[in-house]
C-alpha positions in Angstrom: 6.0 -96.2 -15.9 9.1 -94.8 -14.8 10.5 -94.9 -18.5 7.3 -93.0 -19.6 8.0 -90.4 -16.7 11.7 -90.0 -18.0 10.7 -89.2 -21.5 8.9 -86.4 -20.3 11.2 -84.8 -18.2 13.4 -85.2 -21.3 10.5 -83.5 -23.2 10.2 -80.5 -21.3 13.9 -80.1 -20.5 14.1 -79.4 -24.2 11.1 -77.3 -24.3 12.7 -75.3 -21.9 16.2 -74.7 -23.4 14.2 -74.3 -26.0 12.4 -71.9 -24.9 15.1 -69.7 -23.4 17.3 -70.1 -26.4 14.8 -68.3 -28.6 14.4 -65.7 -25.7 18.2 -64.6 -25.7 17.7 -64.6 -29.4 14.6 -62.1 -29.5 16.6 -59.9 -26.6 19.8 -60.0 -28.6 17.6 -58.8 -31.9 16.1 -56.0 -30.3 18.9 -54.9 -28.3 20.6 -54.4 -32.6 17.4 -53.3 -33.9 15.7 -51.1 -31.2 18.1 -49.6 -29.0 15.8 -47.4 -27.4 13.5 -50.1 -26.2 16.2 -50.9 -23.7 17.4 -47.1 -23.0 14.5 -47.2 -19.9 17.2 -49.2 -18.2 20.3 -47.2 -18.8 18.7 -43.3 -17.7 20.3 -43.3 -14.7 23.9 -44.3 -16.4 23.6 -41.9 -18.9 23.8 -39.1 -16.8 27.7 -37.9 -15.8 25.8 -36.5 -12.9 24.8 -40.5 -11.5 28.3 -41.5 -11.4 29.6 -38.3 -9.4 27.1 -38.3 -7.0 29.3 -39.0 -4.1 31.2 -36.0 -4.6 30.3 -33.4 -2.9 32.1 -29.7 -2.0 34.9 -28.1 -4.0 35.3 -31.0 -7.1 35.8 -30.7 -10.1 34.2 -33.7 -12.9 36.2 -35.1 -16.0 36.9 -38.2 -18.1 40.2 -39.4 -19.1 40.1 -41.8 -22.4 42.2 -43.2 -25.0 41.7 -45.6 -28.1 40.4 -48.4 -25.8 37.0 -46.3 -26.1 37.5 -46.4 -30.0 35.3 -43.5 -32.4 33.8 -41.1 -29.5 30.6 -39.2 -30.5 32.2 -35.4 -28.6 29.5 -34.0 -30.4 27.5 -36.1 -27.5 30.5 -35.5 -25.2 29.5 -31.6 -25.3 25.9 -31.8 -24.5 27.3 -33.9 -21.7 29.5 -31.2 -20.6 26.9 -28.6 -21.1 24.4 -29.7 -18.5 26.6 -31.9 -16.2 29.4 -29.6 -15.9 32.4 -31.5 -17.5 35.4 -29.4 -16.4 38.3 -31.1 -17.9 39.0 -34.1 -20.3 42.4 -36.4 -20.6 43.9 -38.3 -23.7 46.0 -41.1 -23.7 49.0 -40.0 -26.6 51.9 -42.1 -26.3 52.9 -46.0 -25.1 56.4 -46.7 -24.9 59.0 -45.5 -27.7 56.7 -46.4 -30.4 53.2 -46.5 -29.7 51.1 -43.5 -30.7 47.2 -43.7 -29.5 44.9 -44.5 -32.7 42.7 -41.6 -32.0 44.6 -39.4 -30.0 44.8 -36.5 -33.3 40.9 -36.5 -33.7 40.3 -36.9 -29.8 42.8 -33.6 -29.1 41.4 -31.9 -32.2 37.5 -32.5 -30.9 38.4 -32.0 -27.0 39.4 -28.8 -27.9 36.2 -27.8 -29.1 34.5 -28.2 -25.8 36.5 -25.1 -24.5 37.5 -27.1 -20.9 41.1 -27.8 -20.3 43.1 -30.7 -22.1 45.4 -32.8 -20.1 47.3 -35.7 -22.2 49.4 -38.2 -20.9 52.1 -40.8 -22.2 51.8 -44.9 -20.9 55.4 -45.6 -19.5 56.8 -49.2 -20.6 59.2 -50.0 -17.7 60.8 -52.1 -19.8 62.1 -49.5 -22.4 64.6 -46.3 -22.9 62.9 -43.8 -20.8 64.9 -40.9 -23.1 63.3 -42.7 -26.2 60.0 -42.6 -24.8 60.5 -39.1 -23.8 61.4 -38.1 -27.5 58.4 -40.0 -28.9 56.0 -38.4 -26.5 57.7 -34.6 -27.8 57.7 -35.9 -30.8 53.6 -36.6 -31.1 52.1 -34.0 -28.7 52.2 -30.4 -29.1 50.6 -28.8 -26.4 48.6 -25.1 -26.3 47.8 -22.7 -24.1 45.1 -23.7 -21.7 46.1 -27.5 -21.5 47.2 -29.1 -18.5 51.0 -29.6 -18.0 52.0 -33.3 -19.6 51.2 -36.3 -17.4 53.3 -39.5 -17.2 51.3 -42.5 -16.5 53.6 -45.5 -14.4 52.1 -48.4 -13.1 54.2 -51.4 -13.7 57.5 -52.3 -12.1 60.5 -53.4 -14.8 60.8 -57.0 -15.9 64.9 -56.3 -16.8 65.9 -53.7 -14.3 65.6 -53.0 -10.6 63.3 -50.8 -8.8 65.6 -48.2 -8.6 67.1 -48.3 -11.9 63.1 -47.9 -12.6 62.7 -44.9 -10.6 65.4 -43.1 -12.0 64.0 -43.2 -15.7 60.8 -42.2 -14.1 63.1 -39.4 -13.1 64.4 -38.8 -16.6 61.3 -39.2 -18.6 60.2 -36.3 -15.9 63.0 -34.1 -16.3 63.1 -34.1 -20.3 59.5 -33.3 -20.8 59.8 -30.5 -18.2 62.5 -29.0 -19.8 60.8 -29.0 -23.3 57.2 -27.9 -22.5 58.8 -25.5 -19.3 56.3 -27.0 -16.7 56.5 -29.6 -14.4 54.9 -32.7 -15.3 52.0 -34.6 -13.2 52.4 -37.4 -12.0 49.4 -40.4 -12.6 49.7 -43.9 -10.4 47.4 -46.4 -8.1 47.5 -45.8 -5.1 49.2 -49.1 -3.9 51.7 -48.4 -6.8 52.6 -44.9 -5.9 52.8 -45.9 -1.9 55.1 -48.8 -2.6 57.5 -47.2 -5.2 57.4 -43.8 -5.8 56.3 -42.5 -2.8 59.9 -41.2 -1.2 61.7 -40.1 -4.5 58.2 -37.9 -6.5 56.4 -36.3 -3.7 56.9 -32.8 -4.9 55.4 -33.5 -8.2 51.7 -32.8 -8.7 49.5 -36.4 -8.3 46.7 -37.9 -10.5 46.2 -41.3 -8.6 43.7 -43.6 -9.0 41.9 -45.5 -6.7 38.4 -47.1 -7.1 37.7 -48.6 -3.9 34.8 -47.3 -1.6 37.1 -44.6 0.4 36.5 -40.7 0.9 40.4 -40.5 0.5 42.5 -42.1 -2.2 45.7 -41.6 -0.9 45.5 -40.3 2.5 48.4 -37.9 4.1 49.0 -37.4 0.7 48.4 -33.6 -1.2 46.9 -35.1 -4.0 45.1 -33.4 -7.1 43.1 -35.4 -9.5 41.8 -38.8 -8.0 40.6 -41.1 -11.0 37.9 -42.9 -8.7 35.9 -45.5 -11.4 37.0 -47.0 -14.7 32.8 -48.2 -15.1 31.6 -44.9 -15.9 28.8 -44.3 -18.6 29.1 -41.0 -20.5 26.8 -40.8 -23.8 28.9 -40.6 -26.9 31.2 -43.3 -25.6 30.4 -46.7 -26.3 31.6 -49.0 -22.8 33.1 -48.0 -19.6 35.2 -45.1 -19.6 37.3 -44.0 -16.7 35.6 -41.1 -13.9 38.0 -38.2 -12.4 37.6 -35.2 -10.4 39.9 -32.9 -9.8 40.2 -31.4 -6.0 39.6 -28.1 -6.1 37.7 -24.8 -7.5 38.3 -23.4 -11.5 40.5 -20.7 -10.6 42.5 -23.4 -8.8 42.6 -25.5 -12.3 43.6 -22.6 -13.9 46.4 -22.0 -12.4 47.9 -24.9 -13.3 47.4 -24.7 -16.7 49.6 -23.9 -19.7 49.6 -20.2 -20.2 
């Protein structure tokens, strides 16, 4: 009796996994083969105007991307930017001394199109020649009138030098692009990052930080003037997360900033 009962369970343990096998199969199938079936579920994703909607007053909405978000449809990036008010966008160009994004000639080239302001920003190795990194960041980016000023992302401490030996080829990198472009550069840096490190030594430069944690303030007692709030954004004609920014202010006060 008991070994009759056993078989049984054993049956319909297999039935089951069975059964939900084939069911991830058929979801995974349809999900390839009929994308829209499933598009009932991502509506209120698609929308830049879902993932801003705890921002309200005097902000401005933008995405920041590089080639982590591979091929991006901007032909789908302007109709997003048409009806959700997409004010400004952000390309990675640079990493290190030698590291030039993928996509960052066809992102620039497309970005431009959507007649918003530019920003584009170099990834800091903290382990490398901040002077080489400088030149390879002139060296790839030519920047135009109506782009904002050049933007040096930092947000790893130095595995060969000190903190302060860090800080002051922050400082370099800073003072090299400046004096090539002629405008001071922003700055871009978590929060904890930025209020542990750099805090003292870069307050008069312009901050991009980013902070994703439930707060109305990302760096309070701090001017700061883009805030980078979510890196699980969903903008259609970008394929994954992409990260969410806003910029604190009105156009005019964008504008000024920018290249003339």
């Amino acid at each position: 009796m008991n070994s009759k009962r056993r078989s049984e369970k054993g049956i319909y343990k297999y039935f089951f996994f069975g059964l939900l096998f084939l069911n991830v199969v058929i979801a995974i199938f349809l999900c390839y083969k009929y994308p829209r079936v499933f598009n009932v579920f991502q509506n209120q994703i698609d929308n830049l105007i879902e993932n801003y909607q705890n921002f309200e007053g005097d902000y401005l909405k933008g995405i920041d991307v590089s080639e982590y978000q591979g091929i991006i449809n901007w032909n789908q990036i302007k109709k997003a930017q048409a009806s959700d008010s997409l004010s400004f966008v952000v390309l990675r160009a640079t990493a290190g001394k030698d590291h030039r994004d993928r996509y960052f000639t066809s992102n620039y080239r497309e970005a431009k199109k959507l007649n918003i302001p530019v920003g584009v920003y170099h990834y800091y190795r903290p382990n490398e020649s901040s002077e080489q990194q400088a030149e390879f960041f002139i060296d790839n980016v030519k920047l135009s009138s109506g782009d904002l000023p050049p933007i040096l992302d930092i947000e790893n401490t130095s595995d060969v030098q000190s903190i302060e030996k860090l800080k002051k080829g922050v400082a370099n990198w800073l003072k090299i692009i400046e004096a090539h472009y002629g405008v001071e550069p922003i700055l871009y840096s978590y929060s904890y990052f930025y209020k542990t490190y750099l805090n003292e030594d870069f307050s008069a430069y312009k901050l991009w930080i980013a902070n994703y944690s439930n707060v109305k303030d990302p760096l309070p007692s701090k001017k700061w003037m883009f805030w980078q709030f979510s890196e699980k954004g969903r903008v259609k004609g970008i394929k994954g997360p992409v990260d969410l920014d806003v910029f604190k202010g009105e156009s005019k006060e964008l504008k000024s900033i920018l290249l003339k």
